[in-house]
C-alpha positions, 0 to 999 in steps of 0.5 A, a space after each residue: 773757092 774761098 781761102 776759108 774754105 780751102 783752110 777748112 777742107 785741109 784741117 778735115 784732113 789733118 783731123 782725119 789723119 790726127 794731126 791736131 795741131 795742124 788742124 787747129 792752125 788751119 780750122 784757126 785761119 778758116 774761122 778767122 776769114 768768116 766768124 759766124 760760119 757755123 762749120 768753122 765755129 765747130 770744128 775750130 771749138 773741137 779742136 781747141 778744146 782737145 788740142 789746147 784744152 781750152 773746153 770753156 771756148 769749144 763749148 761755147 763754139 760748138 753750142 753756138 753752131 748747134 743753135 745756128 744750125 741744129 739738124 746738122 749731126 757733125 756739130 753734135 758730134 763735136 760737140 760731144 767730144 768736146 765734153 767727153 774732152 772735158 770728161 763729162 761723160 752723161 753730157 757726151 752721151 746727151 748730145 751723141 743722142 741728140 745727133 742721132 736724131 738727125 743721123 741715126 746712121 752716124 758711125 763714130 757717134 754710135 761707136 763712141 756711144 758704145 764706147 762711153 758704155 751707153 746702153 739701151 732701156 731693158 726691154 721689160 723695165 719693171 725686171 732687172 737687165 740681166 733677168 733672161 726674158 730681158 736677155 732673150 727680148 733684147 737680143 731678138 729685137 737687136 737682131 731681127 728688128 734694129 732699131 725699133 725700140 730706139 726709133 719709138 723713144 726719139 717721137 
């Protein structure tokens, strides 16, 4: 295994346990062994963007792996950290969506949707959200049939 890998592998560790400044120095040595790694470039643009507050650089990286690599959903998920990092609400949840195309099943990125207070189209959109037959519809198709309504918007 490379030294780049071995630097990546403990700064997903580091993330996962919220020790960012330990991650930034290790997804920093990782990225410096190979540039245009697109998962270097990503992780590393997250972290500096929320660790150092530089959300200018972790645009830039984010958005670059996402070019080089766009069926990849932990590079949208990074991504929309760093603009929730940058509180731009409606860009997050943009990209979030867009990940979910490709990992429908990704919990941290429909758990931070939910937390960014996305809500799906009401089922009938001509009646207002709270009217009681969008109510009922939305919570039988939630329940009985998830996904459907979400599945039919991302063809």
């Amino acid at each position: 295994m490379s030294e780049g890998r071995e630097h990546f592998i403990a700064g997903k560790r580091f993330l996962r346990e919220d020790n960012l400044d330990r991650a930034l120095k290790a997804f920093d040595k990782a990225w410096k062994e190979d540039k245009e790694n697109p998962e270097y470039m990503s992780y590393y643009g997250m972290v500096r963007a929320m660790r150092a507050g530089e959300i200018g650089l972790g645009l830039e990286f984010c958005t670059r792996a996402v070019k080089k690599e766009f069926f990849r959903a932990e590079f949208y998920l990074n991504l929309g950290k760093v603009y929730m990092a940058a509180g731009n609400k409606k860009g997050a949840i943009k990209v979030f969506k867009k990940g979910l195309r490709y990992d429908a099943a990704n919990e941290e990125m429909n758990s931070l949707l939910i937390q960014l207070g996305f809500r799906n189209r009401p089922v009938i959109p001509m009646l207002d959200r709270s009217n009681p037959l969008n109510k009922f519809l939305g919570i039988l198709f939630r329940r009985t049939i998830p996904g459907l309504l979400g599945k039919r918007k991302n063809r």
